[in-house]
C-alpha positions in Angstrom: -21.1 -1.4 -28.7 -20.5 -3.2 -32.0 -18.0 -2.1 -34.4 -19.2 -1.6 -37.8 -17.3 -4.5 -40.2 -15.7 -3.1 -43.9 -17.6 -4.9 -47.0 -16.1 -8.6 -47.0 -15.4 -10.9 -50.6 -18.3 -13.4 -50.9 -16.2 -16.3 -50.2 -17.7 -18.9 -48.0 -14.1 -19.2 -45.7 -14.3 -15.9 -44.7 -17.7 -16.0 -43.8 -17.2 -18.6 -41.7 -14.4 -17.5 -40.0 -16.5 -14.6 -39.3 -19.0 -16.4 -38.2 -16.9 -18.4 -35.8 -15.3 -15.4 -34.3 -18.5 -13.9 -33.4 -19.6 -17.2 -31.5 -16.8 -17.3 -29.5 -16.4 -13.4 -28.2 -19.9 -13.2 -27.8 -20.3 -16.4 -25.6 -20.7 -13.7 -22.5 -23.2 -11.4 -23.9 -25.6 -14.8 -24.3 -25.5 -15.6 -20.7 -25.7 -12.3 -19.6 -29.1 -11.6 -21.7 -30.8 -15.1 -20.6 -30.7 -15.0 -17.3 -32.8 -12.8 -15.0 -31.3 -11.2 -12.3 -31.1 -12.8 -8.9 -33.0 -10.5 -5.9 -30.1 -12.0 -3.4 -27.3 -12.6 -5.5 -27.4 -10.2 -8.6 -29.5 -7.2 -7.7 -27.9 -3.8 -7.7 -29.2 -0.7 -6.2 -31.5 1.7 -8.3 -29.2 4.3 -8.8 -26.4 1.8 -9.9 -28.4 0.2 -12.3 -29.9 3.9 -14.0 -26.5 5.0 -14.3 -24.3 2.1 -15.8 -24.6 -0.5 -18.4 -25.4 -4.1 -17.4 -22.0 -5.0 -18.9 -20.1 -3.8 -15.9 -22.5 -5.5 -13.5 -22.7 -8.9 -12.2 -26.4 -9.6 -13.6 -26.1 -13.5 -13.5 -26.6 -15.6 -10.5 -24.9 -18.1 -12.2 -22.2 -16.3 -12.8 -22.1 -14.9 -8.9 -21.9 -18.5 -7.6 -18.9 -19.8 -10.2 -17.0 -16.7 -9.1 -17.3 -17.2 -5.4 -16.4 -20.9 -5.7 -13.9 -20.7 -8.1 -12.0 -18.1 -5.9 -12.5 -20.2 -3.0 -11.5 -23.4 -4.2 -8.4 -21.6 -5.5 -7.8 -19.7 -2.4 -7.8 -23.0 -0.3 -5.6 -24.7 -2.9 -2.9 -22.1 -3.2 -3.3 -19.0 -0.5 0.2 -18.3 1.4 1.2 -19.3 5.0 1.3 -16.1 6.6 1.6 -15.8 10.9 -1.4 -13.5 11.4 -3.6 -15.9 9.1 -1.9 -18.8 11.4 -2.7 -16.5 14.3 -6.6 -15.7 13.1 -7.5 -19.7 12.3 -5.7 -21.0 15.6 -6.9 -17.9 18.1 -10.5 -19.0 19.7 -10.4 -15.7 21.6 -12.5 -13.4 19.3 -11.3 -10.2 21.0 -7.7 -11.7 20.4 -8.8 -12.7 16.9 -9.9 -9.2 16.1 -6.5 -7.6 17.4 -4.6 -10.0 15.5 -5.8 -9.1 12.6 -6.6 -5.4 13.3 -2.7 -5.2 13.7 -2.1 -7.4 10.0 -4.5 -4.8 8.8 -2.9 -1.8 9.4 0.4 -3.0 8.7 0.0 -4.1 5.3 -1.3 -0.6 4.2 1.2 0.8 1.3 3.6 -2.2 2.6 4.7 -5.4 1.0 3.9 -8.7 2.9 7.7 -9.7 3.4 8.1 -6.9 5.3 5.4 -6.7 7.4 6.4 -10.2 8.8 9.1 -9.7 11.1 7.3 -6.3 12.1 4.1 -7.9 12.8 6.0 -11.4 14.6 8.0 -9.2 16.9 4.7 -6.7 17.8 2.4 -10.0 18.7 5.2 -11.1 20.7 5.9 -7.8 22.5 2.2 -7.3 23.0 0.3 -10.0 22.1 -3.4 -8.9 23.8 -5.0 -5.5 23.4 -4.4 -4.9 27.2 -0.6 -5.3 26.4 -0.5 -2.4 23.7 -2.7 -0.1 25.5 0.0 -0.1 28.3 3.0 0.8 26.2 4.4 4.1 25.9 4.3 5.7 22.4 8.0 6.1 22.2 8.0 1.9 22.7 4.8 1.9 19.5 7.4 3.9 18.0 10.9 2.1 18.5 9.3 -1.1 17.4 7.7 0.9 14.0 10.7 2.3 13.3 11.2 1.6 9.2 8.1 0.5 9.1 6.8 4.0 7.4 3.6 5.8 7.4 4.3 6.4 11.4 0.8 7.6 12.0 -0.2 4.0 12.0 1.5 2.4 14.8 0.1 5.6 17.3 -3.5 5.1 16.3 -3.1 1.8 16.3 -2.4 2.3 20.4 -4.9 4.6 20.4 -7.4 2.0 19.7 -6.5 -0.3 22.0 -6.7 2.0 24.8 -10.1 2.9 23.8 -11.1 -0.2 23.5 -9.5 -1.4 27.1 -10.9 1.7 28.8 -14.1 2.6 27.0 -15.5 -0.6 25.2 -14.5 -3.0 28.8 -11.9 -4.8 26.6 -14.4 -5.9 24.2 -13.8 -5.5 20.0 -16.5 -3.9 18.3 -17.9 -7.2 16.4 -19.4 -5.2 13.0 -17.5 -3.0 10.3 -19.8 -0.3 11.0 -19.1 -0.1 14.6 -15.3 -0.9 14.0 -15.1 2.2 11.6 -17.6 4.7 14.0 -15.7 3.7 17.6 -11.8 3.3 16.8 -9.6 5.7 15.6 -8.0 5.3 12.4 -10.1 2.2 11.3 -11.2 3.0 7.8 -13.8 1.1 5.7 -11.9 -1.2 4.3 -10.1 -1.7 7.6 -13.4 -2.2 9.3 -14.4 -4.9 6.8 -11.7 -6.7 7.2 -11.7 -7.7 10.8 -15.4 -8.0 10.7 -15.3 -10.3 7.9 -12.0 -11.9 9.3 -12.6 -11.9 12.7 -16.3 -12.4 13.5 -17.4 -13.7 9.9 -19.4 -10.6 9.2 -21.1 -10.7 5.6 -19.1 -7.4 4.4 -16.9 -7.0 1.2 -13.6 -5.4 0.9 -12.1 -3.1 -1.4 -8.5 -3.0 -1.2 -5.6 -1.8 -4.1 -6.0 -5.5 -5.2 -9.7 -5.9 -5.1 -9.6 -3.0 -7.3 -7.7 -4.1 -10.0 -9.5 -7.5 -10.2 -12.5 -6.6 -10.3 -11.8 -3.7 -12.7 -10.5 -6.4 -15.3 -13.3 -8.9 -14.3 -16.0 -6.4 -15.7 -13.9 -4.2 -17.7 -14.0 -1.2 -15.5 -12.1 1.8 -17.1 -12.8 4.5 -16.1 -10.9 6.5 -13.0 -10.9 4.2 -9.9 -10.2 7.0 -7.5 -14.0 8.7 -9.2 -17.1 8.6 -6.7 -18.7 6.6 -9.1 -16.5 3.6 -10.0 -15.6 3.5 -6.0 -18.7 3.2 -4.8 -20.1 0.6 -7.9 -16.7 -1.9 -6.6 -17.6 -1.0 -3.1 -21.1 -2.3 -4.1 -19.9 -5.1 -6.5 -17.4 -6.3 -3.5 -20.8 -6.7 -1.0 -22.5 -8.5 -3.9 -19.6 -10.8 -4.5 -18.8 -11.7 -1.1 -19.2 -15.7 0.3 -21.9 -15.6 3.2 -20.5 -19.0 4.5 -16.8 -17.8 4.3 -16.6 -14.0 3.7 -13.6 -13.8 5.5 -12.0 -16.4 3.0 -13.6 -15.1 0.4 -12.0 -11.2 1.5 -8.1 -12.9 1.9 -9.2 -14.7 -1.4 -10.1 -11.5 -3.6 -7.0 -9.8 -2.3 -4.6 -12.8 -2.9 -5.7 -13.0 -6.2 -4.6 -9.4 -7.0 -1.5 -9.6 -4.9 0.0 -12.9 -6.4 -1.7 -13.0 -9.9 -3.6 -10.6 -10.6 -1.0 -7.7 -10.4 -0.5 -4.8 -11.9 2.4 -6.3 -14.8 2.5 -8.8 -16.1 -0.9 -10.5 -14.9 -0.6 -14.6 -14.8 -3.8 -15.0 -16.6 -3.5 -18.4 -17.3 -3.1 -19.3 -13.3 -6.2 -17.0 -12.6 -9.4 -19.2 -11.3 -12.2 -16.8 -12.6 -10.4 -15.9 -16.2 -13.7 -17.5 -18.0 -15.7 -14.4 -15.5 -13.0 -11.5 -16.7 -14.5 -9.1 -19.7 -10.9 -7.9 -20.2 -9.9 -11.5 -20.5 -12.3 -11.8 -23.9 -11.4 -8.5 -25.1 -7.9 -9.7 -25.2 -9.3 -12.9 -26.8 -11.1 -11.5 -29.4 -8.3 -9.3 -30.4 -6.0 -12.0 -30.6 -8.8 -13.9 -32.5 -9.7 -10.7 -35.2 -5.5 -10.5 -35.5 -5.0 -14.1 -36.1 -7.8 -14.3 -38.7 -6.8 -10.9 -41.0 -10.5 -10.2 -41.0 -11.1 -6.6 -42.3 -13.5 -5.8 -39.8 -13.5 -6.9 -35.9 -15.6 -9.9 -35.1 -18.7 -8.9 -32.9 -17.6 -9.0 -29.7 -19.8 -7.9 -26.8 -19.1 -4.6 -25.5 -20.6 -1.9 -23.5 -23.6 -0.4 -25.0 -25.3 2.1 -23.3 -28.7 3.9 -24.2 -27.1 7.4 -24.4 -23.4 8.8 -24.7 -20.4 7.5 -23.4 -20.1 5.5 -20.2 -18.9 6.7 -17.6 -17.8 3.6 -17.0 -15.5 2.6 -19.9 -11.9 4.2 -20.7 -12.3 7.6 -21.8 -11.9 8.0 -26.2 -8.6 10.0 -25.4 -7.3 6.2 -24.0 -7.8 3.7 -26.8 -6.6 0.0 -26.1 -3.4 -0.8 -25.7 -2.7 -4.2 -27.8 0.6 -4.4 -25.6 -0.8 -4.2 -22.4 -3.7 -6.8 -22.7 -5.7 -6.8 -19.5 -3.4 -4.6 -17.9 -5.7 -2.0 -19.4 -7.6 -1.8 -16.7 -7.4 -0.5 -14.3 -7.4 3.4 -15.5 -4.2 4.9 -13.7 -5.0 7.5 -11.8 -3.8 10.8 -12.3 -1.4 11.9 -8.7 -0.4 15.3 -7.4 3.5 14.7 -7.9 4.7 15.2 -4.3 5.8 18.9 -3.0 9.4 19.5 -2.6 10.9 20.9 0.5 14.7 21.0 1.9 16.0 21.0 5.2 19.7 21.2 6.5 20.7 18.5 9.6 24.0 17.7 11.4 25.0 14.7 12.9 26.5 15.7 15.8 28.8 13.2 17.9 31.1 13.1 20.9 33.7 10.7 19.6 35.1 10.8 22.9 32.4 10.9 25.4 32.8 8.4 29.2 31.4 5.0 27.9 31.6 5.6 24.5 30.9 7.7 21.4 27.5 9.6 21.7 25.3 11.0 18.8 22.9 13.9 19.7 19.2 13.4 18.7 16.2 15.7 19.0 12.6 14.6 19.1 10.1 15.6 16.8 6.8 17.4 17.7 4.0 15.1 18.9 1.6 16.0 15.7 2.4 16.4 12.1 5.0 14.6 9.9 6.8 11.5 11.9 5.2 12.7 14.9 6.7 11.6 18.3 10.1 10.3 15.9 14.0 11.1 17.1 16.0 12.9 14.4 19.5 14.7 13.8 19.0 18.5 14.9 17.5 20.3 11.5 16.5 23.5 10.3 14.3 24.3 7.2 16.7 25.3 4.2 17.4 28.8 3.1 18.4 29.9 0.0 22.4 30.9 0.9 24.5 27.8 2.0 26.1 30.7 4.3 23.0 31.6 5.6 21.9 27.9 5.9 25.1 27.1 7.7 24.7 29.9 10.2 21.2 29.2 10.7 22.2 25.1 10.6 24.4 26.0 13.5 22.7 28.3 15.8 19.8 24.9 15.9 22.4 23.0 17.2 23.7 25.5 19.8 20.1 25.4 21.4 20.4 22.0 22.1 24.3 21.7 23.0 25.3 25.0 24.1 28.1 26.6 22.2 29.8 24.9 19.6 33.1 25.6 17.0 31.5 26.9 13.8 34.9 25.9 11.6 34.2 22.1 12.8 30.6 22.1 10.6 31.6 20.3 7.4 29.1 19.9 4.5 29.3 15.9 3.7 26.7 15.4 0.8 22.6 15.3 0.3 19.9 12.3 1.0 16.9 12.6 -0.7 14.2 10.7 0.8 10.3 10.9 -0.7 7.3 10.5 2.0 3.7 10.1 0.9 3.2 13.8 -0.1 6.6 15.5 0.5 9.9 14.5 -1.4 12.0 15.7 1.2 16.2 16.7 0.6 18.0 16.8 3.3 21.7 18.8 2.7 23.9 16.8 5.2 26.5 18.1 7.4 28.8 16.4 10.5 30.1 18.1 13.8 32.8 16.1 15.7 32.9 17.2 18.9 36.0 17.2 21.3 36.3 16.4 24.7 35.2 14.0 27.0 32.7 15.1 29.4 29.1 14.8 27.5 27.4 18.2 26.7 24.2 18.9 29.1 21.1 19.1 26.9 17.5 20.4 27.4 14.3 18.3 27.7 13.9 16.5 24.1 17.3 15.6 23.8 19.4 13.1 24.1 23.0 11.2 23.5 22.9 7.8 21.9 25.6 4.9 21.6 26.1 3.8 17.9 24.2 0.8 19.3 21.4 2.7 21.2 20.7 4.7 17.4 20.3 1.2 15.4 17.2 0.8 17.9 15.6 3.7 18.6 12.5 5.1 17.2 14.1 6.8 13.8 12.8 7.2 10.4 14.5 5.5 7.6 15.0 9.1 6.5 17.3 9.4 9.4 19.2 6.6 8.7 19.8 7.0 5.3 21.2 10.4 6.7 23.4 8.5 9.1 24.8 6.4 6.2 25.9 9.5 4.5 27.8 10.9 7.8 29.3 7.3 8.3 31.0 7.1 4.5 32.7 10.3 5.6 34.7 9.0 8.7 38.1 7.3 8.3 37.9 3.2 7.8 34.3 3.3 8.6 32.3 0.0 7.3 35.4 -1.4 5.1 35.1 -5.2 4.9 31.8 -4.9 6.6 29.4 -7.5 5.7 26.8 -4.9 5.8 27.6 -4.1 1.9 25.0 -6.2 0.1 22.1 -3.5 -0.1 22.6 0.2 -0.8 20.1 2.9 -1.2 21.1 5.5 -3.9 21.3 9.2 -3.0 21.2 12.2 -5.8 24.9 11.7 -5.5 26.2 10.2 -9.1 28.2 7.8 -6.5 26.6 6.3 -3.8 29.0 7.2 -0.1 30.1 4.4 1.3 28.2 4.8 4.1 25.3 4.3 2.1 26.3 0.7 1.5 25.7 -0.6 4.8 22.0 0.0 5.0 21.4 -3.9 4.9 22.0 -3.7 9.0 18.5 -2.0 9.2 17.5 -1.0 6.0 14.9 -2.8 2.8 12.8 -1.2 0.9 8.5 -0.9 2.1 6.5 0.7 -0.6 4.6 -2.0 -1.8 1.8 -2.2 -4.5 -0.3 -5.2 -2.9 -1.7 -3.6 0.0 -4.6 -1.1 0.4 -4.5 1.9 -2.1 -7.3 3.5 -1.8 -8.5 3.3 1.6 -5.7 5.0 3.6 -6.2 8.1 2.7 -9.2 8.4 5.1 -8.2 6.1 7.8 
């Protein structure tokens, strides 16, 4: 939509300069009204084109074609050695293709690549065929995922490959509609990937990354998260997508958000399709209006639609941000803070147990939060600490028969936040006396020091260790452990807390899939 421009002097310079501006910010809207719509490359669906403005769209062929090869050309030039895109190019196997990435797939959702590495080299070694996974035990999925996060994952991964080894003969669905309709917990953009990956399936992607990029490319503001917008990138994504290398193309689009294209701090100038990006030239023509005092803007093309506000563009209550530049876009969207819950656990250990020091963990129930997971002995937090230590207490006694009350001492809190819960655990120790190891019912069991470092915990767990290890005498001094710590709500972190480095980094990451894990 133009901008109406304030009465200007008569003075030839200014006109000029006007003039000039308007050239150059509306360089895009001349190419978009010249050339006709492609029926392969460009067209949208009806509904699409009724409901938004052509500005959002790719309506050019021309400008289709220089996207897909500028992307490519870049993506071959500068796209990072990674083992499962090693393991995808060098693999003739399709089935083994497909699993190799499968795995890569799942394993980069909400995680950043430099973590997912080592996870992902020591699971292809462990079990490097489908047949391999779908004969390990859950508590193995889970002992190998352990600080991985977002548990869930690693057991539907299994459960995948065991359908496919006993229902499918062994053989990888080879299209992203059968991948997402036949395995469990393989989502859309999931489904895409390995099809386009794997068996070089025509299908776009929409990942976090793909989001953002192609939110700025065509100056999508509105909510991402909105039926609308996801369906119109879902749609865009298809249209973009390489027919000779859409799995290149896939890797490409999300390389580009995860290396340049990110969410601060954008390297424009690096990007290879910055002359294709609408909030590029907004940011130009800002610059350009600034640098030239002009009392009005300099006609820049904008989105125009026939009647009321697109539902495409930022909302009026979120005008432009000169400081953020292209980071405009995409919207944030708006997120149910998490819900807030407490729970009281005990690390209980046998200092003096035959063959060594033994700590009790129970397992967790097979559905629900960190399903299948080991964990110190908890109980849900009441509002009395008297209460919570009695009721603290008589959890532990199920599991290790009577215990002394007086012994339970109250070391600190860990606050530890999962995908919907911010969780507080209130931390307390029981040292046990004795030698002879306490007899304990089916889902319990007592681990070395060493046997905890490996088993299938969550980092939640640890953290809590950490906490009950600062509290016992000349534990972790002059460890080289002390590089990394992970703050609790404490002002001062324990000194247990510092030697997290053993098995601890941070996994939260913002260049893997956003918006597609929710419903896989």
């Amino acid at each position: 939509m133009r901008k109406p421009r304030a009465a200007m002097g008569s003075g030839r310079r200014k006109q000029a300069a006007s003039q000039e501006g308007r050239k150059k910010c509306a360089l895009s809207s001349s190419r978009a009204k010249t050339s006709a719509p492609d029926a392969g490359l460009a067209r949208q669906p009806e509904e699409v084109e009724a409901s938004v403005s052509p500005y959002h769209l790719f309506r050019d062929t021309a400008e289709v074609t220089a996207f897909r090869r500028g992307l490519l050309n870049w993506y071959d030039r500068k796209k990072r050695d990674l083992p499962w895109r090693r393991q995808a190019e060098d693999e003739v196997d399709l089935n083994r293709r497909a699993y190799a990435v499968w795995v890569s797939e799942v394993m980069l959702q909400q995680t950043q690549v430099a973590t997912v590495i080592n996870y992902y080299t020591r699971w292809m070694q462990k079990w490097p065929t489908l047949q391999d996974l779908a004969g390990a035990s859950l508590e193995e999925v889970n002992q190998l995922w352990a600080g991985l996060g977002y548990y869930s994952r690693g057991r539907r991964l299994q459960e995948g490959a065991r359908k496919v080894v006993e229902e499918l003969g062994g053989h990888m669905p080879h299209t992203a509609e059968t991948l997402q309709r036949l395995l469990p917990g393989v989502g859309r953009y999931t489904a895409g990937a390995i099809a386009s990956i794997a068996f070089g399936q025509a299908t776009g992607v929409v990942d976090g990354n793909v989001v953002r990029v192609l939110c700025r490319v065509r100056a999508i503001g509105a909510d991402p998260s909105s039926t609308l917008v996801s369906q119109l990138l879902w749609r865009l994504a298809q249209q973009l997508v390489d027919p000779a290398r859409p799995g290149d193309f896939n890797q490409a689009a999300m390389e580009l958000g995860a290396t340049v294209c990110t969410p601060q701090r954008p390297l424009c100038s690096q990007c290879p399709v910055q002359n294709l990006c609408r909030a590029r030239q907004r940011v130009e023509c800002k610059r350009l209006s600034a640098s030239q005092n002009l009392l009005g803007s300099p006609d820049v093309e904008e989105c125009a639609p026939n009647t009321g506000q697109c539902q495409l563009c930022p909302p009026p209550s979120e005008p432009w941000d000169q400081t953020l530049g292209v980071a405009n876009f995409p919207r944030k969207t708006s997120r149910r803070p998490p819900r807030e819950e407490c729970s009281a656990t005990c690390v209980l250990e046998q200092p003096k147990a035959l063959g060594g020091a033994r700590i009790l963990l129970v397992q967790r129930p097979n559905t629900g939060l960190l399903a299948g997971l080991w964990e110190f002995p908890s109980v849900t937090l009441v509002p009395s600490e008297q209460h919570q230590r009695k009721a603290l207490l008589k959890e532990l006694q199920s599991w290790a028969g009577p215990l002394p009350a007086t012994h339970l001492r109250y070391l600190g809190e860990v606050v530890h936040t999962f995908s919907h819960i911010k969780l507080t655990y209130q931390v307390y120790g029981l040292t046990l006396e004795g030698q002879t190891p306490v007899t304990t019912p089916p889902g319990a069991r007592w681990l070395t020091r060493e046997e905890f470092h490996t088993a299938a915990i969550s980092t939640a767990m640890k953290k809590v260790f950490c906490v009950y290890e600062g509290h016992q005498p000349g534990t972790c001094k002059g460890s080289k452990r002390s590089q990394v710590s992970i703050p609790s709500s404490r002002k001062k972190p324990s000194l247990g807390q510092q030697v997290l480095d053993t098995f601890l980094r941070p996994h939260i990451s913002t260049d893997a899939p956003s918006l597609n894990t929710a419903a896989q």
